[in-house]
C-alpha positions in Angstrom: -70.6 55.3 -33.2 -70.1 58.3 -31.0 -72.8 56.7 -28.9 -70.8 53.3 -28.2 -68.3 54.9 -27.2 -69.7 56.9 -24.6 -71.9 53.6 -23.4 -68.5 51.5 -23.4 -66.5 54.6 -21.4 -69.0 54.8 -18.6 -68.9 51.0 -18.1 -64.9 51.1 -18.4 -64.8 53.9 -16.1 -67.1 52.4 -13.1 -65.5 48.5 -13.8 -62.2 49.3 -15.3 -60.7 52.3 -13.5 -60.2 51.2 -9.6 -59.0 47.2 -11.0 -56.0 49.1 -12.9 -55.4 51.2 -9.6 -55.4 48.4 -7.3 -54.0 46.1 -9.2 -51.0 48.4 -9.9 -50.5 48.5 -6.1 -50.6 45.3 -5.6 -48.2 44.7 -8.7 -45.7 47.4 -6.9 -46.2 45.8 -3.6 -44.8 42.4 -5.2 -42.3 44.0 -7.5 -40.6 45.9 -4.5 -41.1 42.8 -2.1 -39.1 40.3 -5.3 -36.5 43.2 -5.5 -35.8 43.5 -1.5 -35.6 39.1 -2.0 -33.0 39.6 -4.9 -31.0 42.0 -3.3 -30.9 40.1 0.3 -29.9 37.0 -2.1 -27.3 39.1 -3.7 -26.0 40.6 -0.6 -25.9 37.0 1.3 -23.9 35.9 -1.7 -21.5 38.5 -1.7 -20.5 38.2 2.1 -20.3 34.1 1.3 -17.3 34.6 -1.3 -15.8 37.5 0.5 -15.8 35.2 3.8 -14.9 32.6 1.7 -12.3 34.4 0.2 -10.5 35.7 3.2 -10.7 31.9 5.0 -9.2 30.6 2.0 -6.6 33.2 2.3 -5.5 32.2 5.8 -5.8 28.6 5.1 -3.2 29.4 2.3 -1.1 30.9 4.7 -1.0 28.7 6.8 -0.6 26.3 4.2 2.1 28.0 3.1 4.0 27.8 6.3 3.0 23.8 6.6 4.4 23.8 3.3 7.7 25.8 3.6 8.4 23.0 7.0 7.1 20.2 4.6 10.0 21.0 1.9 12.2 20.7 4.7 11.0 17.6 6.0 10.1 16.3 2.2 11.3 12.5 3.5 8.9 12.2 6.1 6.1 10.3 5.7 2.5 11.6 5.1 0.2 11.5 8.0 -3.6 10.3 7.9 -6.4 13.2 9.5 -7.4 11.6 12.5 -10.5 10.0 12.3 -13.6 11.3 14.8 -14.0 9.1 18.1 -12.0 7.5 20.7 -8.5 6.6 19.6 -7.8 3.4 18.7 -5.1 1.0 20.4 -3.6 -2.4 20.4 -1.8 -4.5 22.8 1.8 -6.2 21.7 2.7 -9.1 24.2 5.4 -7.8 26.4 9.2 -8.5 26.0 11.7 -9.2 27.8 15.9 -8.8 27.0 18.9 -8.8 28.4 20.4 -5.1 27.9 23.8 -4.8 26.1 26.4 -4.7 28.4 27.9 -8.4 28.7 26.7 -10.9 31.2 25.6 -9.5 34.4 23.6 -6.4 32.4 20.0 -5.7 33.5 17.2 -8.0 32.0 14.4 -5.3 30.6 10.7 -5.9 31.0 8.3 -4.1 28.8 4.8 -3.2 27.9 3.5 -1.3 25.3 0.2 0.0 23.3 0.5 1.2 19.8 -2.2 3.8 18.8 -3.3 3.3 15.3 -4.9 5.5 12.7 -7.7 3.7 12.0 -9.2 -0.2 11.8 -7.6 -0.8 8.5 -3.9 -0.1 10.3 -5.0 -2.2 13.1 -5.7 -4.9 10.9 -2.1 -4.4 9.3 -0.4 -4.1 12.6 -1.7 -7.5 13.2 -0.8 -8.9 10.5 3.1 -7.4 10.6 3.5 -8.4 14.5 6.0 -11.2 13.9 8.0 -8.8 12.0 7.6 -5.8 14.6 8.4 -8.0 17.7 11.3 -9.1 15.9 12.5 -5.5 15.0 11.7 -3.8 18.6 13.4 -6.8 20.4 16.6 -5.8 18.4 16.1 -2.4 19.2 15.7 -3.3 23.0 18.7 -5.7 23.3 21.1 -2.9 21.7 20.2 -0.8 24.1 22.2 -0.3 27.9 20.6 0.9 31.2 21.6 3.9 30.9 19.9 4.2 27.9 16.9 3.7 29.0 17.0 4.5 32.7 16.2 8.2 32.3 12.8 10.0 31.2 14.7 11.0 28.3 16.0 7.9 27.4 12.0 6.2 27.4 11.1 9.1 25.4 13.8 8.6 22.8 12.8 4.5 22.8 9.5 5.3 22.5 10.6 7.2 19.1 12.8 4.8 18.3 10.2 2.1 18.7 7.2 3.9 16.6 9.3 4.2 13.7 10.6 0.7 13.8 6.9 -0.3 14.1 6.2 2.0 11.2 9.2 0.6 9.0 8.1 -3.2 9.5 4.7 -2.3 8.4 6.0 -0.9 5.2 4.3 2.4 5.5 5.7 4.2 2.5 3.0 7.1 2.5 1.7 7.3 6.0 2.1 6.2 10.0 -0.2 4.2 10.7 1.7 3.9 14.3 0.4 7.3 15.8 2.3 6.6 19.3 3.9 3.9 21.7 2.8 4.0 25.1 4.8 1.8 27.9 2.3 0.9 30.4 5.2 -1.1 32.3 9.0 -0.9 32.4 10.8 -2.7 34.6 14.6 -3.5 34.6 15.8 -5.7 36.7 19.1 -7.0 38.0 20.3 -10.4 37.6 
């Protein structure tokens, strides 16, 4: 028996010895190379959430001051995000009226562009026109030239003329009238 075992050892020793040795460099080679993988993961991971963390912090802060002017302004409607892309615009046949201010006032010639949201509010706008033009051409026939003869007075119609537009279309949650633009304003003397 003694004599196996010294057959087996020397065939152990000249086979067996150098695979353990090599293959417990190669096993530390991978082991070291999966720990340097696990700790770059965890690393990568932890500067995510802390990133993460920090913008979410300032987007609460600054939701929190959108949100302190929103309690004040709790009544006003709810605006869509814009959408990506070139804005989005329709035409409204012009109108002409006779300013207040009995019968020799100013008649007042006007053109205007709605910008919309988004195809869906086009769509709508469309679809409300006789109910806009109605509204905006009361609005305009209230109004005197001196009402509207000044920069400030356009700027204040304009106002005045996106939320009528807004009201007609029943926009309970949203604008879908982003802005009036006059592309011609003419009042003219009778």
């Amino acid at each position: 028996m003694a004599e196996k075992e010294k057959k087996e050892d020397p065939k152990a020793a000249a086979a067996g010895a150098p695979a353990p040795a090599g293959g417990n460099k190669k096993l530390m080679i991978i082991v070291i190379v999966l720990l340097v993988l696990v700790l770059a993961a965890v690393g990568g991971l932890g500067a995510y959430l802390f990133l993460g963390q920090k913008h979410a912090a300032e987007a609460a802060a600054a939701g929190g001051a959108h949100g302190a002017a929103a309690t004040d302004h709790e009544a006003a409607p709810k605006k869509k995000e814009k959408k990506e892309g070139p804005p989005i615009f329709e035409k409204v046949e012009p109108f002409v009226v006779n300013l207040s201010g009995g019968p020799t006032a100013p008649m007042l010639q006007l053109e205007m562009q709605a910008e919309l949201l988004d195809e869906h509010a086009k769509t709508n706008f469309k679809a409300y026109m006789p109910k806009i033009r109605s509204a905006v051409i009361l609005l305009l026939s209230s109004k005197t030239e001196e009402d509207v003869a000044s920069a400030e007075g356009k700027v204040k119609l304009r106002a005045q003329i996106k939320r009528i537009m807004n009201e007609s279309m029943d926009a309970a949650e949203e604008e879908p009238v982003d802005s009036v633009l006059f592309t011609s304003f003419i009042i003219q003397q009778q």
